[in-house]
N, C-alpha and C positions, 0 to 999 in steps of 0.2 A: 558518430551518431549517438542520440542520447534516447533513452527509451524513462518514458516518465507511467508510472500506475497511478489509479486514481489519477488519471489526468483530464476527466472530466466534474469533478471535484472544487470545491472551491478555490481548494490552496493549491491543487496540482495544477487548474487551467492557469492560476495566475502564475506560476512555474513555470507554462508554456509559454504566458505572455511574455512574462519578463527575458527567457530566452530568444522570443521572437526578437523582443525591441532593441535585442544585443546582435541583431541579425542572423541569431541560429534558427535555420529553418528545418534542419534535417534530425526531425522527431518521430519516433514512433508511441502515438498515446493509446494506452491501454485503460481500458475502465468498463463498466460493465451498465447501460443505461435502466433495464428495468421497464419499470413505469412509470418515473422519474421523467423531468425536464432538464438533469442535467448537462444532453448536450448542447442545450444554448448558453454552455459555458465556453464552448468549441466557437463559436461563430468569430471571425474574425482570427482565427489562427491561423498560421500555416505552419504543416506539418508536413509528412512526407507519408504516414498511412495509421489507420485507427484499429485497434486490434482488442476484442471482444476478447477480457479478460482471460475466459474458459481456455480461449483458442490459442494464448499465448508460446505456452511450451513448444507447439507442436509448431507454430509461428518462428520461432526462436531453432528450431533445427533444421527446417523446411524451407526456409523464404531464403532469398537472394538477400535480404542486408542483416541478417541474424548473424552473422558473422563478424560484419560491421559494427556491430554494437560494442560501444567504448566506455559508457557509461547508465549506470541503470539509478533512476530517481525513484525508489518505490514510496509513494503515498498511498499507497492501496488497502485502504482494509474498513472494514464494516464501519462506519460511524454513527452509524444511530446507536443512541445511548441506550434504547429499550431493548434491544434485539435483545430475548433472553434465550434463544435456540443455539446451544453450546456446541454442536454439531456442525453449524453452519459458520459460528464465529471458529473454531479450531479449524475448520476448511480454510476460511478466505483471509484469518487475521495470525492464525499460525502456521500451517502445513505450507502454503501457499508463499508466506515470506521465508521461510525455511527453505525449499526447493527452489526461489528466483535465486536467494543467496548461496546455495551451495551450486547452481546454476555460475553465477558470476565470480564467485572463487573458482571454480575448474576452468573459465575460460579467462579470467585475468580480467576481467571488467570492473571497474569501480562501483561499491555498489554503496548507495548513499539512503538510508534508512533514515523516514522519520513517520510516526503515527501518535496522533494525540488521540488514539482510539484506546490507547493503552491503559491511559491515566485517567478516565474520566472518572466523578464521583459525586455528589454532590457538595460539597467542603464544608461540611458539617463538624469531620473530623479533619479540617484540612487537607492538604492533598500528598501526602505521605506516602511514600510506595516502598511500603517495608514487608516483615512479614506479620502483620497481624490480619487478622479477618476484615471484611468489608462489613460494615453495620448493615442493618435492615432498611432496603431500600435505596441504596445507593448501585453503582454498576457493577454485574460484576466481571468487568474486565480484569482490573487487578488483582484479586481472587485469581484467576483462571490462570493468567501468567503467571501469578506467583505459586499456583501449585505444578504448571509446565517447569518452570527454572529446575536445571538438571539439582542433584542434590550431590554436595561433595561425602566421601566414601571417603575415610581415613586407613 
């Protein structure tokens, strides 16, 4: 069983697609709709059950194929490039991928990280993800990661 985040998403429903048309049906999509129209990205899938981001954990210890889960696809995390509430982006774009993934190392599931939520910026300064500041006006996602990144201790 494959559990994909952000699977209502653009790049995560086509994740499911492409799974589908390899004949894997047996998906569990996580994503979280909002106010958004993005589950008429779902239309035409098939899956095996839809699970409301919040509710995954508990999802994941409680349900009948949470044990079953062999591989976790996480595209999950904020992609609006405005969102400036740090609070909500360190919830669903840090804490959030931190706990799926120490989730998936304790049970031995494969877990396959990809977020272009990461690197957004306007490419003014190109798109560099080092340690300098983000200029004025650009995102600041890489700012926020890069002040997250542990710090080595000599």
């Amino acid at each position: 069983m494959i559990l994909i985040t952000g699977a209502a998403g653009f790049i995560g429903s086509a994740c499911a697609w492409a799974l589908n048309q390899r004949g894997v049906h047996d998906l569990i999509l996580v994503d979280s709709f909002r106010k958004t129209e993005k589950w008429k990205n779902l239309r035409g899938l098939r899956f095996r059950e839809f699970i409301d981001r919040g509710d995954l954990f508990e999802a994941l210890e409680n349900s009948q194929w949470g044990h079953d889960v062999k591989t976790v696809i996480h595209m999950g995390a904020c992609a609006d490039t405005t969102q400036t509430d740090v609070d909500y982006l360190m919830t669903w774009n840090y804490d959030y991928s931190k706990i799926l993934c120490e989730w998936s190392l304790a049970h031995k599931v494969r877990f396959i990280y990809a977020s272009s939520a990461a690197v957004y910026g306007d490419g003014a300064l190109g798109f560099y993800v080092g340690a300098r500041e983000q200029a004025p006006g650009q995102s600041l996602r890489t700012t926020l990661l890069q002040r997250l990144r542990p710090q080595r201790v000599s």
